[in-house]
PAPA-132544 format. One line per 5 residues: number of its first residue (from 1); their letters; for each residue z, x, y of C-alpha. Coordinates in nm, 2 decimals, always signed. Each point is the difference from the previous one (the first is absolute). Example, Ala and Ser with C-alpha at 12.3 -4.5 7.8 and 13.67 -1.06 7.14 Angstrom:
REM residues 2
1) as) +0.78:+1.23:-0.45  -0.07:+0.14:+0.34;
This chain:
REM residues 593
1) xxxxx) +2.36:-4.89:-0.41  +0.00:+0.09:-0.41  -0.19:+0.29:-0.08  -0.09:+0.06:-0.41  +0.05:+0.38:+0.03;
6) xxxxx) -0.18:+0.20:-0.26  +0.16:+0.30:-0.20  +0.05:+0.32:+0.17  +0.03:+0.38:-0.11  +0.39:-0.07:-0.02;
11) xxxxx) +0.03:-0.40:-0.10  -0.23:-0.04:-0.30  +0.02:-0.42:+0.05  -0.10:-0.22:+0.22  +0.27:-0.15:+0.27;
16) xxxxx) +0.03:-0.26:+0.26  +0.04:+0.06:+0.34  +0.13:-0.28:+0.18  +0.03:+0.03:+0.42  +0.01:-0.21:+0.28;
21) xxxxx) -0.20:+0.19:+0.32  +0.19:+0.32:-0.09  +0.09:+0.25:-0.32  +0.16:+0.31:+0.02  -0.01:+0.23:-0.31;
26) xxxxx) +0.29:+0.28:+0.03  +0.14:+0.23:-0.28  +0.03:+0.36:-0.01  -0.30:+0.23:-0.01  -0.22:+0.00:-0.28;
31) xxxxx) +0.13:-0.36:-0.07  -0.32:-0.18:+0.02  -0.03:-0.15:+0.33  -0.34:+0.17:+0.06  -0.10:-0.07:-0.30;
36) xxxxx) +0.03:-0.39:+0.00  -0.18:-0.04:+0.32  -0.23:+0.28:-0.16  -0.09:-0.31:-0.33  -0.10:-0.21:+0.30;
41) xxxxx) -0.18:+0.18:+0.17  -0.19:+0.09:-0.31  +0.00:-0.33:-0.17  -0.20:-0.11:+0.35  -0.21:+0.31:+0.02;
46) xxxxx) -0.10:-0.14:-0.37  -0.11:-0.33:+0.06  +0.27:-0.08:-0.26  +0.23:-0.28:+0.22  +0.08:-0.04:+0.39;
51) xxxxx) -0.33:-0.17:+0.03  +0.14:-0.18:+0.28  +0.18:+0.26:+0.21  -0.16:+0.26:+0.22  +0.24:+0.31:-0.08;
56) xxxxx) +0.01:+0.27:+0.29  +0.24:+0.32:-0.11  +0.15:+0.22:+0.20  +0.19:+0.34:-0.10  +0.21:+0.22:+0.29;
61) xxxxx) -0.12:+0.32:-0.19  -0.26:+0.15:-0.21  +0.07:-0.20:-0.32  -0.27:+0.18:-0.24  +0.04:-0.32:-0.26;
66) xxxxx) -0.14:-0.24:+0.27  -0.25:+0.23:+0.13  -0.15:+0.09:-0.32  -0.01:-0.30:-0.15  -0.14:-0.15:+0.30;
71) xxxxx) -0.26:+0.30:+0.05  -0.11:-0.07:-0.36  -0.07:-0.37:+0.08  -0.19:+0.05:+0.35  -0.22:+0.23:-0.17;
76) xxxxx) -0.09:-0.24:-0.30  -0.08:-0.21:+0.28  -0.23:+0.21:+0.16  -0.18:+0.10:-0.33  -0.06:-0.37:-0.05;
81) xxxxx) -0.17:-0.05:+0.33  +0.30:-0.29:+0.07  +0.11:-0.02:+0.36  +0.31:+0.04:+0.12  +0.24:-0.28:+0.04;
86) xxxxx) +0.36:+0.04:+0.13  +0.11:-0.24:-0.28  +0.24:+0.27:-0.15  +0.01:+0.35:+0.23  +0.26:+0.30:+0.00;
91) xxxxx) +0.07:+0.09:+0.33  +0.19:+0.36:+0.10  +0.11:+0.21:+0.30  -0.37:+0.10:-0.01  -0.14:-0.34:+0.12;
96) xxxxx) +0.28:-0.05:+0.27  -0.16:+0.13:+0.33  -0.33:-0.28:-0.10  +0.18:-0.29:-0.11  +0.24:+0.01:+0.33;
101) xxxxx) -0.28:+0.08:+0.19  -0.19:-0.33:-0.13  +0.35:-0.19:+0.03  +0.07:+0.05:+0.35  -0.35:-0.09:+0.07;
106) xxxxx) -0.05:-0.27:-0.20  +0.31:-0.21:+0.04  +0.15:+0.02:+0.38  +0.30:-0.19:-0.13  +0.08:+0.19:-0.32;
111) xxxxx) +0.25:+0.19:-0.09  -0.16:+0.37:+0.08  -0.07:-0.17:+0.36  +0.34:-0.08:+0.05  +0.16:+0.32:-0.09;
116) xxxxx) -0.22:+0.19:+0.19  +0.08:-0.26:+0.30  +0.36:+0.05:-0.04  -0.02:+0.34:-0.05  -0.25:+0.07:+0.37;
121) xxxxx) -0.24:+0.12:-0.26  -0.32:-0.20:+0.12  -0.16:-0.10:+0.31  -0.13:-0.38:-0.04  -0.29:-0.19:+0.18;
126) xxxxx) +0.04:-0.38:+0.03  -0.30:-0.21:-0.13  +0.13:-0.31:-0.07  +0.39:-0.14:+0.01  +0.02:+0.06:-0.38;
131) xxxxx) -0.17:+0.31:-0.03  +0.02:+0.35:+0.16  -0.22:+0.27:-0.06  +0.12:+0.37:-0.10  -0.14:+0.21:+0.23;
136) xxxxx) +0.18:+0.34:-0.05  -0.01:+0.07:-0.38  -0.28:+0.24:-0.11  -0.10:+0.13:-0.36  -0.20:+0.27:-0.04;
141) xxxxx) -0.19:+0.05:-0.35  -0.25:+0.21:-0.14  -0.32:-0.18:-0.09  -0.29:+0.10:-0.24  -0.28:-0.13:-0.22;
146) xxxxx) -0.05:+0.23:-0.27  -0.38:+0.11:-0.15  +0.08:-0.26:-0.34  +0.05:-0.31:+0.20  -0.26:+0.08:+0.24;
151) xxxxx) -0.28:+0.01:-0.29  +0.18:-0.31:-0.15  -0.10:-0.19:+0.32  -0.35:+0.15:+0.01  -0.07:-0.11:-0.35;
156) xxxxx) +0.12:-0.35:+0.08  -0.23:-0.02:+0.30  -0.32:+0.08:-0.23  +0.11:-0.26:-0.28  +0.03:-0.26:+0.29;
161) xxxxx) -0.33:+0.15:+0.14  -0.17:-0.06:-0.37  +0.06:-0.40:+0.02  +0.21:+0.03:-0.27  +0.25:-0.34:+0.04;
166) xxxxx) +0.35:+0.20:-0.06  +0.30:+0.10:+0.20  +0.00:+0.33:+0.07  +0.26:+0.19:+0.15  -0.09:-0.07:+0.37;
171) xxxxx) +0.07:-0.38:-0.06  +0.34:+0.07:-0.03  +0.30:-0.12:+0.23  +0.10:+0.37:-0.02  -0.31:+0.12:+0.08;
176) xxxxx) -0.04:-0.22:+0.31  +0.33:+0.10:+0.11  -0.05:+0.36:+0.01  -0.35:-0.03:+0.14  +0.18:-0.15:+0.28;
181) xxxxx) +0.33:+0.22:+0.01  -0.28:+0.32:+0.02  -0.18:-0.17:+0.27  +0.24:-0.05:+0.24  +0.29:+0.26:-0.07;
186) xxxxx) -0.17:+0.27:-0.15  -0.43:+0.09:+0.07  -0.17:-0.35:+0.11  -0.31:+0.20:-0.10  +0.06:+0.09:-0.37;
191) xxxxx) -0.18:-0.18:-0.30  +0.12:+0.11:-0.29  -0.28:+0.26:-0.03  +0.21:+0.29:-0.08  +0.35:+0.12:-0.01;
196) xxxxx) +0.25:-0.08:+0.28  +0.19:+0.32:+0.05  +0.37:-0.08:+0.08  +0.08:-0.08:+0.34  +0.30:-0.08:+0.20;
201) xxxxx) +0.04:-0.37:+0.13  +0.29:-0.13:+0.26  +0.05:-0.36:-0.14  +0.17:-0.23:+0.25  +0.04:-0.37:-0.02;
206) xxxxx) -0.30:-0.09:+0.22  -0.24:+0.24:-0.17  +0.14:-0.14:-0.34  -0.09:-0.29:+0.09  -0.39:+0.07:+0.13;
211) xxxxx) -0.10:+0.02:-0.32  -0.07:-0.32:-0.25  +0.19:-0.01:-0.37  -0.15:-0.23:-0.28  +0.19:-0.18:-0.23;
216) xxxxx) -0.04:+0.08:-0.33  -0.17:-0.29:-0.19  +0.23:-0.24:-0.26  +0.01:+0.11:-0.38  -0.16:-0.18:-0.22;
221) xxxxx) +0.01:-0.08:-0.35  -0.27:-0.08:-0.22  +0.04:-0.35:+0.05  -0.01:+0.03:+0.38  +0.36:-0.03:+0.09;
226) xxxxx) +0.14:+0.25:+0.26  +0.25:+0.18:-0.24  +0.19:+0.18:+0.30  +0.25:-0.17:+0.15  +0.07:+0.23:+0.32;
231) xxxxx) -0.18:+0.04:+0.28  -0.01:+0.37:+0.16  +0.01:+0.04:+0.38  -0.33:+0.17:+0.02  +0.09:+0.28:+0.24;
236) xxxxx) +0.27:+0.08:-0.23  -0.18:-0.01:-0.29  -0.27:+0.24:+0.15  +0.21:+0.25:+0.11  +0.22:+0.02:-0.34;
241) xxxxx) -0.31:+0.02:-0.16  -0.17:+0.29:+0.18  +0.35:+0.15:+0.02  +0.02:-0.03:-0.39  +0.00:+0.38:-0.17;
246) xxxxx) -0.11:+0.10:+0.36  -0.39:-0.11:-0.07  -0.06:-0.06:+0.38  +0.30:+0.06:+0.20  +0.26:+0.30:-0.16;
251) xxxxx) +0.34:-0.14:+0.05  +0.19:+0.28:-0.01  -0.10:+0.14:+0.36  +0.07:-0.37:+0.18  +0.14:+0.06:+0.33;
256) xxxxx) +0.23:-0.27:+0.14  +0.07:-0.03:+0.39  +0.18:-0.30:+0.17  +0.09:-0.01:+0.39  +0.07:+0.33:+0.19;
261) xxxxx) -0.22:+0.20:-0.28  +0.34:-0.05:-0.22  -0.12:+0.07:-0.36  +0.12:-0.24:-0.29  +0.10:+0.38:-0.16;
266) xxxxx) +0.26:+0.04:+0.31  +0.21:-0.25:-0.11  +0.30:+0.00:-0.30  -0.05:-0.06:-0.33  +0.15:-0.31:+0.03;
271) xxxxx) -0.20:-0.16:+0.31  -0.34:+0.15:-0.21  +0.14:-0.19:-0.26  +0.05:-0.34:+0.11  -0.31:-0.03:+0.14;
276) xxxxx) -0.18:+0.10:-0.31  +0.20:-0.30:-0.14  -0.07:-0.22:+0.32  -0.40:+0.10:-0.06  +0.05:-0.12:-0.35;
281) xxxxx) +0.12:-0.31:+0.06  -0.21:-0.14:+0.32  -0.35:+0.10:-0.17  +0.15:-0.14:-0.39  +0.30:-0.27:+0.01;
286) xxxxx) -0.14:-0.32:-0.13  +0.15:-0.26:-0.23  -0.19:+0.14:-0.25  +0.07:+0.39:+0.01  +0.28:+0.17:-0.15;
291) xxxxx) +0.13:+0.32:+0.16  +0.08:+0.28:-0.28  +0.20:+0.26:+0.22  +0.14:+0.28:-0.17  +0.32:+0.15:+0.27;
296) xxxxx) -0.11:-0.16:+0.31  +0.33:+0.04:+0.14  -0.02:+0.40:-0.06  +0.02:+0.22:+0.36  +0.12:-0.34:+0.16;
301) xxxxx) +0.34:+0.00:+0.26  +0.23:-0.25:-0.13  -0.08:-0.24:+0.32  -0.33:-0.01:-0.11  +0.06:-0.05:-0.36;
306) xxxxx) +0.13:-0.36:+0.12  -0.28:-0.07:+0.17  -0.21:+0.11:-0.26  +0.18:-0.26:-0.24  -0.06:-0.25:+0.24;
311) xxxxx) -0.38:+0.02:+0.06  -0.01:+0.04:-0.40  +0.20:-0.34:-0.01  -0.27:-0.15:+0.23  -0.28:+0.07:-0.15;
316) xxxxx) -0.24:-0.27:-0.12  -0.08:+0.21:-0.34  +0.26:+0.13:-0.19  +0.11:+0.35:-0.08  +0.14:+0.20:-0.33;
321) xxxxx) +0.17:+0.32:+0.18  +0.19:+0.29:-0.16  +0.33:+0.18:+0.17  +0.25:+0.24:-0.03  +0.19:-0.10:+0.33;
326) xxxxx) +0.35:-0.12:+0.08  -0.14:-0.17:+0.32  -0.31:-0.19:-0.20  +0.21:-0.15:-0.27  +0.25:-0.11:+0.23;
331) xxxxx) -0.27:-0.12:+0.20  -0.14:-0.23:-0.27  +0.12:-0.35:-0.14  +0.19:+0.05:-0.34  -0.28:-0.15:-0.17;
336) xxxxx) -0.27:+0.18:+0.13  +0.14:+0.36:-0.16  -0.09:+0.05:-0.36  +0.16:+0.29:-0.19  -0.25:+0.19:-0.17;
341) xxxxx) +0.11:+0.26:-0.33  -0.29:+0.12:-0.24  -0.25:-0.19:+0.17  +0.15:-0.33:-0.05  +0.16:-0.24:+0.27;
346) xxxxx) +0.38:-0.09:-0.09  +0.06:-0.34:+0.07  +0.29:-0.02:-0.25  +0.34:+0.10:+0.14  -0.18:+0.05:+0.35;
351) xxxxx) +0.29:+0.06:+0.20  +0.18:+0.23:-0.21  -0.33:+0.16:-0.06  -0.01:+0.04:+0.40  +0.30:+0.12:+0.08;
356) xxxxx) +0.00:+0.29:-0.25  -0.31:+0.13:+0.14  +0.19:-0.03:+0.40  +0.30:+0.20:-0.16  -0.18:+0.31:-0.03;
361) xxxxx) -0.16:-0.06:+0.38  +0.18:+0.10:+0.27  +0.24:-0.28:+0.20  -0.04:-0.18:-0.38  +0.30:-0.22:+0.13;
366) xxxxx) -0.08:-0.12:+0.31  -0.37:-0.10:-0.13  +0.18:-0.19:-0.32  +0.13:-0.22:+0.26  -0.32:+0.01:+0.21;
371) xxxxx) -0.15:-0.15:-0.34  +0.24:-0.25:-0.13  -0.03:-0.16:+0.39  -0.32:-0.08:-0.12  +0.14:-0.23:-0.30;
376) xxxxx) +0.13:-0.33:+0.06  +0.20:-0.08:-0.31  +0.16:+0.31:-0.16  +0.30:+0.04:-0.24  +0.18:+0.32:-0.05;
381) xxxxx) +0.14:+0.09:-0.35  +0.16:+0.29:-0.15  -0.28:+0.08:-0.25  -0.37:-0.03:+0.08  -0.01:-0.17:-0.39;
386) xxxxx) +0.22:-0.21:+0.09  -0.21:-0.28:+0.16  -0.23:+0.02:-0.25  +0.25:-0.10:-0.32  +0.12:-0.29:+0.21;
391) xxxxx) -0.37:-0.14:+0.08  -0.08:+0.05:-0.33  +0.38:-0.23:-0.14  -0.11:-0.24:+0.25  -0.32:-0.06:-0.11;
396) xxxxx) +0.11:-0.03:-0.37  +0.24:-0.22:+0.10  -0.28:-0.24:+0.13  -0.01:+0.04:+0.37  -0.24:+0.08:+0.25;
401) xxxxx) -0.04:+0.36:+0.02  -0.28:-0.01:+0.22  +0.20:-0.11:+0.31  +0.19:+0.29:-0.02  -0.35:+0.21:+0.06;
406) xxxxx) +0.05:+0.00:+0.41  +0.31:+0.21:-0.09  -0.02:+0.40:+0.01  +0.25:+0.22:-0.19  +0.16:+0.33:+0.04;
411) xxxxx) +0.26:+0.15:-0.11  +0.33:+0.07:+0.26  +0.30:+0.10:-0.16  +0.36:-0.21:+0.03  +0.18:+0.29:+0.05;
416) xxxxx) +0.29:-0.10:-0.19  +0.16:+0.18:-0.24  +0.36:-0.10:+0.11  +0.24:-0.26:+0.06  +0.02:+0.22:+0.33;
421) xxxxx) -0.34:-0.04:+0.14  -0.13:-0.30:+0.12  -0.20:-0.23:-0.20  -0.41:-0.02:+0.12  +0.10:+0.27:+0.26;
426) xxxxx) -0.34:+0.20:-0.01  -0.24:-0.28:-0.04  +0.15:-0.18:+0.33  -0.01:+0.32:+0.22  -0.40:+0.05:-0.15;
431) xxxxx) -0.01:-0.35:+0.15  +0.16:+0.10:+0.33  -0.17:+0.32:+0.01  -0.32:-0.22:-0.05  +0.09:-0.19:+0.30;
436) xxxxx) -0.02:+0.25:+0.26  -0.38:+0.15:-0.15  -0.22:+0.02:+0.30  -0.31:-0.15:-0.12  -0.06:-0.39:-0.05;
441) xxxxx) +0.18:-0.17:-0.20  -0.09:-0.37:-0.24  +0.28:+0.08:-0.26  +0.11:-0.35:-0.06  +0.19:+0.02:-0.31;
446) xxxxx) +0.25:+0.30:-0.12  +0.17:-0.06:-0.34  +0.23:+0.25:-0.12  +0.08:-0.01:-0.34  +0.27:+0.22:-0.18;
451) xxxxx) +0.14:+0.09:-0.33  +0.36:-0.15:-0.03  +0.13:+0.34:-0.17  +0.37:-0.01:+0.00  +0.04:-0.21:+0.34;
456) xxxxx) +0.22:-0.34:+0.04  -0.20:-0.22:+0.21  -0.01:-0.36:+0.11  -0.33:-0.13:-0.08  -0.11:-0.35:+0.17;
461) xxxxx) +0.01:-0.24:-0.31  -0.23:-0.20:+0.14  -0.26:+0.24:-0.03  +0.15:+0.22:-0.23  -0.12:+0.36:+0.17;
466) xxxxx) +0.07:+0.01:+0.30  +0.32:+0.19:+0.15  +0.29:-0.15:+0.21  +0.16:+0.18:+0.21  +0.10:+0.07:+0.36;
471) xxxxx) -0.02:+0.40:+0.00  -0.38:-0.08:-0.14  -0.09:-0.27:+0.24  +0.12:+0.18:+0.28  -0.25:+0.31:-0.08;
476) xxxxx) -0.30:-0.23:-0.03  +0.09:-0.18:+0.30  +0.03:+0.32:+0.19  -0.38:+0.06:-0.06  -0.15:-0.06:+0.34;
481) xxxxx) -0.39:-0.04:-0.07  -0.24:+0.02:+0.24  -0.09:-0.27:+0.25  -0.22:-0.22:-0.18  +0.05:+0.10:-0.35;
486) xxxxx) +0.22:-0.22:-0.25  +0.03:+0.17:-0.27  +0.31:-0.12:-0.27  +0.18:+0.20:-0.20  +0.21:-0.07:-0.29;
491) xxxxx) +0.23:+0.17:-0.23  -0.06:-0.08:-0.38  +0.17:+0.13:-0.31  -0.03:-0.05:-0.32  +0.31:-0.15:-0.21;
496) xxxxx) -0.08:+0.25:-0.28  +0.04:+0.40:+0.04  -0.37:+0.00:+0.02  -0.34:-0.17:-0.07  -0.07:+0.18:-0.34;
501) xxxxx) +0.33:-0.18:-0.07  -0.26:-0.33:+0.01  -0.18:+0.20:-0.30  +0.28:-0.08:-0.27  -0.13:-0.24:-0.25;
506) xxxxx) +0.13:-0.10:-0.32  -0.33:-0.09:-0.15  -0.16:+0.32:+0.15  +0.26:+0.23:-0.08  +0.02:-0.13:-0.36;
511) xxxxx) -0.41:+0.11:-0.01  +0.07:+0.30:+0.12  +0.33:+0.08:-0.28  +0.25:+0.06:+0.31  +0.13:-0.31:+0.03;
516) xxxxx) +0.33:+0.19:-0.12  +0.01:+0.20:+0.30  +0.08:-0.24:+0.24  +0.22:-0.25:-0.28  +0.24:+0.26:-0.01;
521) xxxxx) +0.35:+0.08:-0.09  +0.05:+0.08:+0.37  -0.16:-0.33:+0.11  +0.25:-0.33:-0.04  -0.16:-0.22:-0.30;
526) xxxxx) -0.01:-0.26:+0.24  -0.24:+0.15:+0.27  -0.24:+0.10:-0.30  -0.36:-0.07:+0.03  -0.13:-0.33:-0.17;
531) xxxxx) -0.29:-0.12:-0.15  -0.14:-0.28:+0.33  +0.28:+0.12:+0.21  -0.05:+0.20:+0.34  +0.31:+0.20:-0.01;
536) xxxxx) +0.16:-0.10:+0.33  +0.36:+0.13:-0.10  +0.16:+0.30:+0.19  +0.03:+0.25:-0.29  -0.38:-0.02:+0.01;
541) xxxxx) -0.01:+0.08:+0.36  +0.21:+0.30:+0.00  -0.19:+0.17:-0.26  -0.21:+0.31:+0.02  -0.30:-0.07:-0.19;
546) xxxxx) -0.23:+0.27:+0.11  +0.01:+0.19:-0.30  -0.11:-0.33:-0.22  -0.23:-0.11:+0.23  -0.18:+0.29:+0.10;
551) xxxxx) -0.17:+0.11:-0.32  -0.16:-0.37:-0.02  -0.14:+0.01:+0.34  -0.07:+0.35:+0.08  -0.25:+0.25:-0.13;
556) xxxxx) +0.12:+0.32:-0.03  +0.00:+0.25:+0.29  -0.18:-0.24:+0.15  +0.24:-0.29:+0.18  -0.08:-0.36:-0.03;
561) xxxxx) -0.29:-0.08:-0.27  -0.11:-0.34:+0.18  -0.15:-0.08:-0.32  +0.27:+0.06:-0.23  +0.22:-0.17:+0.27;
566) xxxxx) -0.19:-0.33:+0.00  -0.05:+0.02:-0.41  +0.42:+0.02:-0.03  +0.00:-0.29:+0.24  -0.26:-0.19:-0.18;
571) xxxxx) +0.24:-0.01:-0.27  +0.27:-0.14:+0.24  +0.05:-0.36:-0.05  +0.03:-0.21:+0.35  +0.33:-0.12:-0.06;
576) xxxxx) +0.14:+0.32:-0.10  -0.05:+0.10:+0.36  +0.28:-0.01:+0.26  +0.00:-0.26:+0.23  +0.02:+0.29:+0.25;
581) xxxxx) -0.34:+0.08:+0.00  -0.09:-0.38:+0.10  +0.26:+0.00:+0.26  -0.15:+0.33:+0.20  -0.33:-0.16:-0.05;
586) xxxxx) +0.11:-0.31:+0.12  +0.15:+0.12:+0.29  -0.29:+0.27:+0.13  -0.22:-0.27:-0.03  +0.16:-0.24:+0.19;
591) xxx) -0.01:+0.25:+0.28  -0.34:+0.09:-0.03  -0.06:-0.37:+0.04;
């Protein structure tokens, strides 16, 4: 799914959301993750896009910016006579006890059935072999019709008693629906004559049943098209619509009883929860709706957070979620997580992005690997800028850069810094320690790539990065992965000190005036930089060339400037870049392949 996502109080443009079933926004508070699900929410609420999607949202608290501006909408609604359609509805803790109350007797096989089946929380009566009746569960509401609506009906009756050829209120499917509710749950003897002082009614499923709900009749347009594309399950319609701002039945004094007289307040947050969620999706999930839930996974036990993930994953709709949990993202396919900051999903350097925001959670290591299990092709590196200047080479040197897309990034150190530690010793444990992660693992491809610093190694010259070596295929080899998984891992290097090495360029440090910096007196005249020459000497990889390079690439306190970075290597010509770059593209490639 591709959502067009319009600005929000902390992203003033418009953004793409791109997800396939699931997308989980996380950042730190006051990031924005409210607020993007808040623009759709809105946008829908607007008739400005989701024309196609029925959008049900759901909030584990009290959230006042939901509430209001739903508030605000219902009673626009009501002023303009329109009835209510669950086309785009905000659903809180204060709707829970109905909508599981209608979900366990509505669908026998849903998901509020089953819990309360595994749990011995409902006592069933078998009507047919695919359906069983709940026969324990009770709601108790407060009912009333007040003096207004009463004199509403009254002056409907006399307009239909005058001839007149109109719709009045008492043709509506709302109208009928209540007639019936009253009749046969409430006083089979009232008639609208007066006020219905509030009374106290013990709904059960047989009694809900008794009674008769219309459907509410297609939209139309002008033209006589039906402009509505849902269609509303009319007993749920009628109760969220005498339920709405507590006109007929007051929500907030909703008593919920299962088997045994155990109340649906009795049980943990967490179990209240779930079946809020489980109510949410049996009455909603369609191809068509999209689930907005704002911490769903809040109060839940870490069991059921898995399960939670799963029935999510299963869903016929699809779902935009926020989190703050360990145990949720870890829970979720790599893909499926967006990184949120000032109300704007962070797509570029994902990875890195994600595993700053685990360092500052608790057991931050153990989930890094937890998430990188969920990458297939990776490849470490000893800057997180690192991958990004070599994509860039490689695509100014004419190649493919787009097969390199299935590769994520992050930065590992080498953890060399002398001829007495060996070479790639860090990023093969992280690969070992990766190994033994107890969660499911596709990694398929791990690609280590160092800085040569000051090391002597024998580099394969057939493919010109890779490293020879016993002590180093002895490590790898020593990697026991799990049964099923065959993951690959290789140790690269570069044959310079390190890629911004690959940055030196006689034509673009001649632009820049520094060309003299590098064609030095401490640089042999015969490894200087030439004009249509790549520089493939050895003085040229033994130089530092941070302090030349920086300035051209970086903005200051700032890091990496991608843009300046890709304007220095516009200036680059292709066969003033190292035959290096070509020959790590080559060979990553070939093993994505």
């Amino acid at each position: 799914m591709e959502l067009t996502l319009a600005p929000n109080p902390l992203c003033t443009e418009s953004q793409t959301l791109s997800f396939d079933k699931i997308a989980t926004l996380i950042g730190e508070n006051g990031s924005g993750k409210s607020c993007i699900l808040q623009s759709i929410f809105d946008a829908k609420l607007d008739g400005n896009d989701f024309d196609d999607l029925r959008v049900i949202c759901f909030s584990s608290g009290q959230n006042e910016n939901f509430s209001q501006r739903f508030s605000k909408f219902l009673k626009k609604e009501r002023r303009a006579g329109e009835t209510l359609n669950l086309e785009c509805f905000y659903y809180d803790k204060s709707w829970s006890k109905l909508l599981i109350f209608l979900a366990t007797c509505l669908h026998s096989n849903g998901k509020v059935r089953e819990f309360l089946r595994n749990k011995g929380y409902v006592e069933e009566r078998t009507v047919t072999e695919a359906q069983q009746d709940d026969i324990s569960s009770k709601l108790t509401i407060k009912f009333k019709v007040d003096k207004r609506y009463a004199e509403q009906v009254q002056a409907a009756l006399k307009t239909e008693e005058s001839g007149a050829d109109i719709d009045t209120l008492r043709s509506t499917p709302y109208f009928r629906s209540l007639t019936s509710f009253i009749a046969k749950n409430v006083d089979a003897d009232y008639e609208f004559d007066s006020a219905l002082t509030k009374r106290t009614v013990e709904l059960s499923s047989s009694t809900l049943f008794e009674a008769s709900y219309a459907a509410a009749r297609p939209v139309q347009d002008e033209e006589g098209e039906t402009v509505s594309r849902f269609i509303d399950n009319p007993t749920i319609s009628f109760f969220t619509q005498a339920a709405d701002n507590d006109y007929f039945i007051d929500k907030s004094v909703f008593q919920l009883k299962f088997k045994d007289g155990l109340e649906l307040d009795q049980l943990s947050d967490g179990e209240y929860q779930l079946l809020f969620l489980y109510a949410l999706i049996d009455l909603f999930d369609a191809e068509n709706t999209l689930f907005l839930l704002d911490e769903a996974d809040s109060h839940l036990h870490y069991q059921n957070i898995d399960h939670l993930w799963r029935i999510l994953g299963e869903l016929r709709g699809n779902v935009i979620t926020t989190t703050h949990l360990l145990d949720s993202i870890t829970a979720n396919e790599f893909d499926a997580i967006k990184v949120v900051e000032n109300g704007r999903i962070c797509e570029d350097d994902k990875l890195k992005q994600l595993i700053n925001r685990l360092s500052v959670l608790s057991r931050a290591t153990s989930v890094e690997y937890e998430v990188c299990a969920k990458i297939t092709n990776m490849a470490l590196l000893d800057d997180y800028n690192d991958w990004d200047i070599f994509v860039r080479l490689a695509e100014r040197k004419a190649l493919d850069a787009s097969l390199l897309d299935s590769v994520y990034s992050f930065k590992k150190s080498s953890s060399y810094a002398n001829e007495n530690e060996s070479f790639g010793k860090a990023k093969i444990q992280w690969a070992k320690n990766l190994s033994k992660v107890e969660c499911n693992l596709i990694t398929s491809q791990i690609f280590l790539i160092c800085d040569r610093d000051e090391a002597t190694l024998d580099i394969d010259p057939a493919t010109g990065v890779k490293v020879r070596g016993a002590q180093y295929r002895d490590r790898i080899n020593a990697i026991h992965w799990p049964n099923g998984v065959n993951a690959s891992v290789y140790l690269l290097a570069w044959k310079r000190r390190e890629i911004k090495n690959y940055l030196l360029s006689f034509t673009a440090l001649t632009h820049h005036g520094v060309l003299a910096e590098i064609n030095s007196d401490t640089l042999a005249v015969a490894s200087h930089l030439k004009k249509t020459e790549p520089g493939d000497n050895e003085g040229i990889r033994q130089l530092e060339v941070k302090d030349t390079i920086n300035p051209l690439i970086n903005r200051d306190g700032c890091g990496l400037c991608p843009e300046k970075l890709q304007t220095y290597i516009d200036l680059i010509p292709p066969d003033e870049i190292s035959e290096d770059i070509e020959n790590m593209y080559n060979f990553i490639v070939s093993k994505l392949n």
